[in-house]
C-alpha positions as CSV (number, residue, x, y, z in Angstrom):
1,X,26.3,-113.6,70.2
2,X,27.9,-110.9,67.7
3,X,31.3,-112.0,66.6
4,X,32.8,-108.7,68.3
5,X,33.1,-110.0,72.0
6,X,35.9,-112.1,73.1
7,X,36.0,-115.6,74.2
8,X,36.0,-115.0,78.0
9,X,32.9,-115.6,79.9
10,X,34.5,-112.5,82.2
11,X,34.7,-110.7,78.9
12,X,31.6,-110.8,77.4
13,X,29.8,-109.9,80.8
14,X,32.0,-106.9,80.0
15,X,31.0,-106.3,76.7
16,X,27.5,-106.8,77.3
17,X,27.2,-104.2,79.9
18,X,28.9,-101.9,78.1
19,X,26.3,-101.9,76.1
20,X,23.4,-100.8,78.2
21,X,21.9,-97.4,77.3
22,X,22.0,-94.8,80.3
23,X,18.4,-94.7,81.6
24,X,17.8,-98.1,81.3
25,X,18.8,-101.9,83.8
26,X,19.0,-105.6,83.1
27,X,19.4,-108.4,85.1
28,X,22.2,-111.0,85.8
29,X,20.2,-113.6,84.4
30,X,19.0,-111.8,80.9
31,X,23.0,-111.1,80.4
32,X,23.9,-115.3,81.0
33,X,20.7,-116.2,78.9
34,X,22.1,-113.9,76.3
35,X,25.7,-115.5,76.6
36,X,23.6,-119.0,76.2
37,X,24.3,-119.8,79.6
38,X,21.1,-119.4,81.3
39,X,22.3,-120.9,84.7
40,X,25.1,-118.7,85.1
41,X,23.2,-115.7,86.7
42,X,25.6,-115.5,89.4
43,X,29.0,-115.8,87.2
44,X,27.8,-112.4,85.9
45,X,27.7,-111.3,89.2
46,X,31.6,-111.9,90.1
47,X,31.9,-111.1,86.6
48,X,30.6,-107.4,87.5
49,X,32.2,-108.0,91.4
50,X,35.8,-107.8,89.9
51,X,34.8,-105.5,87.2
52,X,35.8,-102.0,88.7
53,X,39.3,-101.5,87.9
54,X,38.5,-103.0,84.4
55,X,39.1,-100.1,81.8
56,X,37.1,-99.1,79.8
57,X,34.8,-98.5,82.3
58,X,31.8,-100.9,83.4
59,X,28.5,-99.2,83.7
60,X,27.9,-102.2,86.6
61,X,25.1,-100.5,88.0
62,X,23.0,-100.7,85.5
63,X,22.5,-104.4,86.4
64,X,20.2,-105.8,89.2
65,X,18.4,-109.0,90.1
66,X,15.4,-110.2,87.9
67,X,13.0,-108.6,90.5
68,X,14.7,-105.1,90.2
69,X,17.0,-105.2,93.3
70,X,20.2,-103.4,93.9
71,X,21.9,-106.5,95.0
72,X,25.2,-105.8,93.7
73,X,25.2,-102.3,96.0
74,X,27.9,-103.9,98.5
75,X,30.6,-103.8,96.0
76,X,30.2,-100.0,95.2
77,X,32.5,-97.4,97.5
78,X,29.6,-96.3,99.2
79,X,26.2,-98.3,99.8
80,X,24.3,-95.9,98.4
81,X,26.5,-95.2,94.5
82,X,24.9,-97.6,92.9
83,X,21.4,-96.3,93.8
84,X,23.1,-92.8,93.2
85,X,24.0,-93.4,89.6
86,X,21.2,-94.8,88.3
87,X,18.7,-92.1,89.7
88,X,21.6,-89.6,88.1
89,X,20.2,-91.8,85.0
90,X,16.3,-91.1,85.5
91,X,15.7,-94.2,87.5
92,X,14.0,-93.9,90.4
93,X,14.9,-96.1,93.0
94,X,12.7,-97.1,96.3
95,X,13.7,-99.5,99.0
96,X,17.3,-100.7,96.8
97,X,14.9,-101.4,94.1
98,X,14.3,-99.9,90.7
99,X,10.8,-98.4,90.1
100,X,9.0,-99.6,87.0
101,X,11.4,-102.2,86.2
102,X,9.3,-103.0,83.0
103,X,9.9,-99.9,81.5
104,X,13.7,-99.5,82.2
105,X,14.2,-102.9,81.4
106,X,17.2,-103.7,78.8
107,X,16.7,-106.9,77.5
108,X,19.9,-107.8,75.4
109,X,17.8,-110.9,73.5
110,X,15.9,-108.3,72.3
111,X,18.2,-105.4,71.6
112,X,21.6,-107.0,70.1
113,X,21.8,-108.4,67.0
114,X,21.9,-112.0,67.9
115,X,23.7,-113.0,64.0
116,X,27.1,-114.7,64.5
């Protein structure tokens, strides 16, 4: 984990999603393997569920279940804004789930530095 994000669990959700590149989605679970807490896939969600009045802003829908799903949708102001934003992005989105998942698929094990 980069020395950069706090101690918080909370926190470095945060951080992490932050750092997704427009265009592009990850999953709960890639975020809490890359926090080294595997098993925590759904503390990213309430992580990301209490996220929206955290400033700076929280690119939230950028993050979906490991099959692609729009599962966090019910905690945008309308159903449909999270599906909104990310086709405002490029993705395109069928059934609340993200088209080719593979190739707009942000894997942060992969793209942060991983040096403490």
């Amino acid at each position: 984990m980069p020395k950069e994000l706090n101690n918080s669990f909370f926190d470095m959700v945060h951080q992490v999603v932050r750092l997704i590149p427009k265009g592009k989605v990850t999953s709960y679970g890639a975020i809490a393997t890359y926090l080294g807490s595997a098993k925590s896939a759904r503390m990213v969600g309430w992580a990301l569920n209490k996220s929206s009045h955290v400033k700076p802003v929280i690119p939230a829908h950028r993050v979906v279940n490991k099959n692609g799903l729009l599962t966090g949708k019910v905690h945008f102001v309308k159903f449909s804004s999270m599906a909104s934003l990310l086709e405002s992005e490029g993705i395109r989105i069928e059934n609340n789930c993200v088209v080719d998942l593979k190739e707009h698929f942000w894997n942060p094990n992969d793209e942060l530095n991983l040096e403490t």
